[in-house]
C-alpha positions in Angstrom: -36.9 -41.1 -50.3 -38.7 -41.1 -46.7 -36.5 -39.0 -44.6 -38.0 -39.1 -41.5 -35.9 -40.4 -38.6 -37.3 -43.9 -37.7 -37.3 -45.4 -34.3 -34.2 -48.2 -33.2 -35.0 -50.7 -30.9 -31.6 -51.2 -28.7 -30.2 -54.4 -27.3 -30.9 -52.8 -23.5 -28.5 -56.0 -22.5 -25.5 -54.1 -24.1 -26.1 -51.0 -22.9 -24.1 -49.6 -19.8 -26.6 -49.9 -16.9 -26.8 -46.2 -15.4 -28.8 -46.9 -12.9 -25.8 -49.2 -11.6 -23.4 -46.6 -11.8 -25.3 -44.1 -9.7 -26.0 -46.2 -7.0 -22.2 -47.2 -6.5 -21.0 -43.1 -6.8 -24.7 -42.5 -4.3 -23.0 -45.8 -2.0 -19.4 -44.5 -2.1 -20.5 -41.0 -1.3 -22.9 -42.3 1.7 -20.0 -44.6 2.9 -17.1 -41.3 3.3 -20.0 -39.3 4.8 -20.6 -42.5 7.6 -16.8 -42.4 7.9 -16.6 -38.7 8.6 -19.5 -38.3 11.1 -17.8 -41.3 13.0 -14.6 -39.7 13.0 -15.9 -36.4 14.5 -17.5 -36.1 18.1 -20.8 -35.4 17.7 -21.2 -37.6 14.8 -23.7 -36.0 11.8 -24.6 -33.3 14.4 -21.1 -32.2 13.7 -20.8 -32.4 10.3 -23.6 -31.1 9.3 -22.4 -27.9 11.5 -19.4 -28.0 10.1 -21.1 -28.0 6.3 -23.1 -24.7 7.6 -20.0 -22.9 8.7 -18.1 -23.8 5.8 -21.0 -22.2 3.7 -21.1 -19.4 5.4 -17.5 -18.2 5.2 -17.3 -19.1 1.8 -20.6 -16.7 1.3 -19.0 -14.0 3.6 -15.7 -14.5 1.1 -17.5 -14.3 -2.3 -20.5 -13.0 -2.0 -22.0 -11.1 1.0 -19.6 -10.1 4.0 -20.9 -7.7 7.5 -18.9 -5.0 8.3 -19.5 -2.8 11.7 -19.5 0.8 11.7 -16.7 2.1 13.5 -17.3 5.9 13.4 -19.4 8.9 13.4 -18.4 9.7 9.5 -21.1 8.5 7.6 -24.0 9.5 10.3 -26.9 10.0 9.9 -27.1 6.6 7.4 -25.0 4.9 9.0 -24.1 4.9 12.7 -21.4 3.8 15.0 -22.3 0.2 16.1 -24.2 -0.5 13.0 -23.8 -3.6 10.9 -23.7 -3.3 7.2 -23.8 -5.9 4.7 -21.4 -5.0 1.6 -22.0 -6.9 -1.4 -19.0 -8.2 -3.1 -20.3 -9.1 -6.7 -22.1 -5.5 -6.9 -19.4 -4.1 -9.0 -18.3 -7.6 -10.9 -18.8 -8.7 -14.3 -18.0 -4.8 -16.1 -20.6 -3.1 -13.2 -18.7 -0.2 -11.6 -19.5 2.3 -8.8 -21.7 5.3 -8.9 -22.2 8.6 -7.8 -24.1 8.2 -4.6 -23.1 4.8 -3.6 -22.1 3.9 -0.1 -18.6 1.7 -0.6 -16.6 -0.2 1.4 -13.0 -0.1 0.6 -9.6 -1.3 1.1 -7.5 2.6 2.0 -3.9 0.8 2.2 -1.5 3.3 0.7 -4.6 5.8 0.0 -6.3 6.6 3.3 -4.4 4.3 6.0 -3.9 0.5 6.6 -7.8 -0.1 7.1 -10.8 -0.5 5.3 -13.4 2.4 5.3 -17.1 3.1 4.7 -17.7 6.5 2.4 -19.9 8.1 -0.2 -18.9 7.9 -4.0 -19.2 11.8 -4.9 -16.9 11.9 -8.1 -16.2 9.1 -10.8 -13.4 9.1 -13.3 -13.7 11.7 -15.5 -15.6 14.0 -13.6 -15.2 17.9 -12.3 -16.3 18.2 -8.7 -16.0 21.8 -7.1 -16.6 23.2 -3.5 -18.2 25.1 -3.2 -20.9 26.9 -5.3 -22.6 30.8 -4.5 -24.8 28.7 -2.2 -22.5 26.3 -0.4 -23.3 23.4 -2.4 -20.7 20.6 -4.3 -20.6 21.3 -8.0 -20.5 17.9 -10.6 -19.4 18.4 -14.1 -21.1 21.8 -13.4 -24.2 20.7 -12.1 -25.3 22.0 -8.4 -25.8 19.2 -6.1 -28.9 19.3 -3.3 -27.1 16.7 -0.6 -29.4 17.8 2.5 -30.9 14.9 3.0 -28.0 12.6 3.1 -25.0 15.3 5.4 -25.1 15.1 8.7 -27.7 17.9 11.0 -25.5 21.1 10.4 -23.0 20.2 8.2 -21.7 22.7 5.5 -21.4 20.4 1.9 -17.4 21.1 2.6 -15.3 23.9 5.0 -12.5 22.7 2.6 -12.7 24.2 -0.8 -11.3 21.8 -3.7 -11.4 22.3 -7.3 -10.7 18.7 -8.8 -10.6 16.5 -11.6 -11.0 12.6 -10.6 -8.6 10.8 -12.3 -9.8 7.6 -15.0 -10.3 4.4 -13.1 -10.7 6.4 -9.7 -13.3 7.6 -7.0 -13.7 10.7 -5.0 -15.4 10.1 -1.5 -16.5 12.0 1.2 -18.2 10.8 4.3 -22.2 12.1 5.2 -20.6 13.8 8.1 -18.7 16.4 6.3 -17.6 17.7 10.1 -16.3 14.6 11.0 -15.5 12.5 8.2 -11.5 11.7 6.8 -11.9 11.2 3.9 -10.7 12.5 -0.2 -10.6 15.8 1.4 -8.0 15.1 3.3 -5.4 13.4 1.3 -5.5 15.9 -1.8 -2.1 17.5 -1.9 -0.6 14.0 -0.8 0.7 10.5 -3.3 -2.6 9.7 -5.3 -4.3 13.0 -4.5 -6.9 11.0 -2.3 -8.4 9.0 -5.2 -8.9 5.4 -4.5 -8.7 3.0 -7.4 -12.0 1.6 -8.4 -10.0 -1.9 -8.2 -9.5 -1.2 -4.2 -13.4 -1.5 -3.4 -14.5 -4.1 -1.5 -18.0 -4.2 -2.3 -21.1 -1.8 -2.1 -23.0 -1.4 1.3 -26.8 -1.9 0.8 -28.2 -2.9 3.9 -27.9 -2.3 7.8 -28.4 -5.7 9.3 -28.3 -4.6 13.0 -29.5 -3.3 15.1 -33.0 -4.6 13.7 -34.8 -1.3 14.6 -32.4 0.4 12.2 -32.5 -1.9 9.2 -33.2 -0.6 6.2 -31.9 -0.4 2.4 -28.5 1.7 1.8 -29.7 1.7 -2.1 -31.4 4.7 -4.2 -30.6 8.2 -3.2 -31.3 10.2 -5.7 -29.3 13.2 -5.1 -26.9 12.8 -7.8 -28.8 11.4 -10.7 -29.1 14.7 -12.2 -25.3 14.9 -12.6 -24.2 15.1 -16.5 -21.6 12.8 -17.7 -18.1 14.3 -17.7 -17.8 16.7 -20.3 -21.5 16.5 -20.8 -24.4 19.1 -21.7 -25.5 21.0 -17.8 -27.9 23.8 -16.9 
């Protein structure tokens, strides 16, 4: 038997006419846009305005929202007056925060009624000490070399902690160790200073302004060198 599909000529009179339908949804579309730019002062001037606000808040909501720097606590990368922009689907879809990430966060009920800027030092699961025989934070046993992101002067902590970070939780600590509130501070208090992973806002990856200071928040790599908790180390 000859399988192969053969072509069907169709009665094109029967058939729904698409074209039709397009142009009546393309007419009735046209015709509520006409009736809105009337309505508004400023006509399609305004609504077209309108349509580029409305895009951008919903972008600042979802996607990408500024934040400005209102301390010295995370100098020398970031400083006060500085405008970051934290990305809100950085740690979406099963993606969470590292070691060495610069995260924006909501502190209510963990650092104060605010949302704060800090460095992600510890992840769930991991030992961090302060310090080692040459002043330097431990990781799951591992020495950490942070020079190049603390502050001119800054010792890696003048509080010693010994620590475990909780599952589902981040220890932070600010650039400028001198000047930075920040896990530190909040370890003999309710929730020990961890913040839930689920209270960060986003991750900060650029500095938008001032232009002569922009540049890329992303890939410092002081800490890749830390094990996983529980981990081989040397």
């Amino acid at each position: 038997m000859d399988t192969e599909a053969q072509p069907v000529e169709r009665d094109r009179s029967s058939q729904p006419s698409k074209d039709t339908s397009t142009g009546e949804e393309d007419r009735s579309r046209s015709s509520l846009l006409s009736t809105l730019a009337a309505w508004l002062p400023g006509g399609r001037i305004t609504l077209a305005f309108l349509a580029c606000v409305a895009f951008l808040l919903a972008f600042g909501v979802f996607v990408m929202q500024p934040f400005q720097i209102p301390s010295s606590s995370m100098e020398p990368a970031l400083r006060v007056g500085d405008r970051v922009l934290v990305n809100k689907l950085a740690y979406r879809f099963g993606a969470e925060p590292g070691r060495g990430d610069v995260v924006v966060f909501d502190g209510s009920g963990y650092f104060g009624n605010a949302d704060y800027v800090k460095r992600v030092v510890g992840v769930g699961g991991d030992h961090v000490v302060c310090c080692d025989s040459k002043g330097r934070i431990e990781v799951n046993g591992r020495s950490v070399d942070e020079r190049s992101l603390l502050h001119a002067g800054d010792a890696a902590s003048e509080v010693p902690f010994d620590i475990e970070v909780p599952d589902g939780t981040l220890f932070l600590l600010g650039d400028h160790r001198g000047d930075s509130r920040d896990s530190r501070d909040y370890l003999g208090a309710d929730g020990g200073g961890f913040v839930p992973v689920d209270q960060v806002i986003g991750k900060a990856q650029w500095i938008a302004w001032p232009f002569g200071h922009w540049h890329s928040l992303s890939g410092t790599d002081v800490y890749t060198r830390v094990p996983a908790p529980g981990g081989a180390h040397g």
